[in-house]
C-alpha positions, 0 to 999 in steps of 0.5 A: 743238201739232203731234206732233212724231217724236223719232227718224229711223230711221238705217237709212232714212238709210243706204239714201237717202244710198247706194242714190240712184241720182241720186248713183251715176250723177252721182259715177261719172260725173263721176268724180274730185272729183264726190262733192259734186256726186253728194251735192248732185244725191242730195239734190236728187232726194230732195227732189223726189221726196218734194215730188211724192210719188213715195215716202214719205219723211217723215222728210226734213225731219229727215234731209236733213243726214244724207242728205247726209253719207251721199251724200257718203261714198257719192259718194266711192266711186262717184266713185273706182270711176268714175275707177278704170274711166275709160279714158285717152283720151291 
């Protein structure tokens, strides 16, 4: 039988989900309402990295959800400060 990790370091979960620079460029971007998209594009580039073993990250596959959710938050902000600094093209 495989030995299986109890824990997944939260802190490890905190800096994926918001210094990922996929979620930052994508929410600011996109500004209001791109937090979802900057979470799901945070997460897919994650796990694309860790896929081709860019970085060590083997803790994904138990903490994929709270990276989400973490990226989600965090896209909120850079969404809102993205919409914050957007000039008004009218």
């Amino acid at each position: 039988m495989p030995d299986f990790e109890q824990t997944v370091p939260l802190v490890e979960v905190l800096l994926y989900g918001i210094l990922n620079p996929a979620t930052i460029v994508v929410a600011f971007m996109l500004g209001q309402n791109a937090a979802f998209a900057g979470a799901i594009a945070g997460v897919a580039v994650l796990y694309v990295a860790t896929l081709f073993r860019i970085w060590d990250a083997p803790t994904l596959g138990r903490s994929v959800a709270g990276v989400f959710i973490v990226s989600l938050v965090a896209g909120f902000v850079y969404a809102g400060v993205g919409y914050l600094t957007k000039r008004n093209r009218n």
